[in-house]
C-alpha positions, -999 to 999 in steps of 0.1 A, spaced: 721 -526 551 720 -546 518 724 -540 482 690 -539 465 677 -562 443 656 -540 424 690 -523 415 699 -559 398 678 -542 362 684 -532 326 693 -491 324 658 -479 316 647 -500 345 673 -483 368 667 -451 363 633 -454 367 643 -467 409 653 -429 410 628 -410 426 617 -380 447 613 -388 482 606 -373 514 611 -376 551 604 -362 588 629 -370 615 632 -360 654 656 -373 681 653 -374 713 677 -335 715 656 -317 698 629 -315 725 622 -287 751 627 -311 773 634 -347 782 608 -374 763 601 -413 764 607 -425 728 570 -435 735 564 -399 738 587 -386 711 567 -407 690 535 -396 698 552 -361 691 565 -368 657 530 -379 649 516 -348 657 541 -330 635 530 -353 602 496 -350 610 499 -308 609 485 -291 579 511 -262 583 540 -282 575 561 -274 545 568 -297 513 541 -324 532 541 -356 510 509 -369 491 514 -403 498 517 -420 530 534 -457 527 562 -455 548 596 -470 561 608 -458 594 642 -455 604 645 -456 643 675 -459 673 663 -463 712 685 -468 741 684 -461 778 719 -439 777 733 -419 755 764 -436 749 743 -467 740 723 -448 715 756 -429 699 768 -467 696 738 -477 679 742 -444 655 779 -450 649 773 -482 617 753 -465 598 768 -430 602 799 -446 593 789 -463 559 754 -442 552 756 -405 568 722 -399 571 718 -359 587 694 -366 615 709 -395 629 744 -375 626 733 -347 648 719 -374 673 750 -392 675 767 -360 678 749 -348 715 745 -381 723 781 -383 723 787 -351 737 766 -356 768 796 -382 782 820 -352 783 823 -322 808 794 -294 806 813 -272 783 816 -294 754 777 -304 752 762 -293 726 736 -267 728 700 -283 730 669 -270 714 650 -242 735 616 -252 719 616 -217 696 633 -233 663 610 -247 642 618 -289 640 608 -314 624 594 -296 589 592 -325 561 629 -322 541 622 -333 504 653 -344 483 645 -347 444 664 -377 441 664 -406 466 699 -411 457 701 -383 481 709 -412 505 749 -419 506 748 -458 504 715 -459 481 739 -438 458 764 -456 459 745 -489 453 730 -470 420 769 -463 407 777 -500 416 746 -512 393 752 -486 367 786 -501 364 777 -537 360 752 -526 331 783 -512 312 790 -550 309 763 -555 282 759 -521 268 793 -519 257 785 -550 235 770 -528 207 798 -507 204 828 -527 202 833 -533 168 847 -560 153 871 -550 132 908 -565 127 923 -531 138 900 -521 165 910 -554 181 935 -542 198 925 -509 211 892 -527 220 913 -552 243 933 -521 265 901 -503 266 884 -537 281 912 -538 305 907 -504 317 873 -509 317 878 -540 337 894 -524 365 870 -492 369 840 -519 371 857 -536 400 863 -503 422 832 -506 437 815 -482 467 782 -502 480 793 -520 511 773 -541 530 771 -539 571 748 -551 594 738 -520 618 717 -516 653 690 -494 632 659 -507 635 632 -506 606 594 -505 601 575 -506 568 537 -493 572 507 -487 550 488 -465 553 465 -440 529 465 -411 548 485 -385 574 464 -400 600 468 -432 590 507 -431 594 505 -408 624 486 -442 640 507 -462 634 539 -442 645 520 -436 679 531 -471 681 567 -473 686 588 -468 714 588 -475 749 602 -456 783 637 -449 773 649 -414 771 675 -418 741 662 -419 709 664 -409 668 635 -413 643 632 -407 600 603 -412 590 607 -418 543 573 -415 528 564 -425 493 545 -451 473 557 -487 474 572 -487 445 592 -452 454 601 -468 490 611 -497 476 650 -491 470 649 -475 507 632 -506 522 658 -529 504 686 -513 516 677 -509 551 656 -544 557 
C-alpha cells in the first residue's frame, strides 16, 4: 500500500481524484456452505452479472482486492496489515470469523444461513470512503498549503512577525502526517472490461481449491480507479 502519485497535483487537480465509487465483496463466511475460492469466484460473478442488484455501477474497469489461504488462521493473518492501517468492512468481518474459528464452538461467530441477502453493490459518494486513500488526500492537501499560502502572506514590516509564528505553527501541523506506507499479503488485479459480463469473465478467473478466502471487487472508470489502483499496487 503506497501513497499515490496522482495525489502529488495542484488543488483543482486534487479534488478532481475524488470520486464516487463502487464495490461488491464476498468472503468465504458468507456462503450457505463451504466453497473453493475458485467457486466463490464463480459465485461473486454471478452476483455482478444480476440485473436485480441494487446501486449496480455503469462502468466496468475494475481493481480487485483478494485474500486466499488454506486455514483460517492463515487467511486472518493475511487480513490483519491492511485491517490494521486501511479498515476496509468486508475484509474486517472476514478476519473476524476467520479468527474466530480457532477458538471453542461458543465464541464462533454465527455464519450466514443463505436467507440474508449478500453481496448487493455498496456505493460510497466519495472514494475517500477508503481509510488510507483518505488519509493520503489530507497528507496531499497539506503539502499544497505550502504554495497557496504564498499569496497570502503579505509582506509588510509588521506582518513579519506574526507571519513567522504562524509559519511555525504551520510548520508543525504539515509534518503530522497520517498516510503510512506498509507492504500487505492482499493481492491485486486490475481488469478491463466494458461490460457486467465482461468483468464477471474475468473474475471466473481467480482462485484455486482453498476454502479460506475474501474478495472486493471497486468498479469505475480508469481515471476513477486510479487512486485505488495506486494505493493498493
Amino acid at each position: 500500500m503506497q501513497f499515490p502519485p496522482s495525489f502529488n497535483t495542484d488543488r483543482n487537480g486534487l479534488a478532481g481524484k475524488t470520486t464516487a465509487i463502487n464495490s461488491i465483496s464476498l468472503n468465504s463466511y458468507e456462503t450457505p456452505t463451504a466453497l473453493s475460492s475458485a467457486k466463490g469466484a464463480l459465485l461473486l460473478a454471478k452476483s455482478i452479472e444480476d440485473l436485480t442488484r441494487q446501486q449496480r455501477p455503469t462502468s466496468w474497469n475494475a481493481l480487485v482486492l483478494y485474500a486466499i489461504a488454506e486455514k483460517p488462521e492463515q487467511l486472518a493473518e493475511k487480513l490483519e496489515t491492511i485491517n490494521e492501517k486501511c479498515p476496509l468492512m468486508p475484509f474486517i468481518n472476514a478476519q473476524q470469523y476467520a479468527q474466530s474459528l480457532s477458538t471453542i464452538n461458543e465464541d464462533k461467530t454465527t455464519p450466514s444461513t443463505g436467507n440474508e441477502q449478500s453481496r448487493e453493490w455498496q456505493q460510497q459518494a466519495d472514494n475517500r470512503a477508503i481509510p488510507a486513500l483518505n488519509d493520503a488526500y489530507n497528507d496531499a492537501s497539506l503539502a499544497l498549503v505550502e504554495s497557496e499560502s504564498q499569496n497570502v502572506i503579505t509582506t509588510l514590516d509588521n506582518a513579519i512577525t506574526e507571519a513567522e509564528t504562524l509559519k511555525a505553527e504551520r510548520d508543525i501541523r504539515l509534518a503530522q502526517t497520517k498516510f503510512n506506507a506498509v507492504s500487505t499479503s492482499i493481492k491485486t488485479q486490475s481488469i478491463t472490461a466494458n461490460s457486467a459480463r465482461g468483468l464477471a469473465n474475468a473474475i471466473k478467473k481467480i482462485g484455486n481449491n482453498q476454502m479460506h478466502w475474501a474478495y472486493i471487487v471497486y468498479t469505475g472508470s480508469t481515471s476513477e480507479l486510479q487512486p485505488i489502483t495506486e494505493l493498493f499496487t
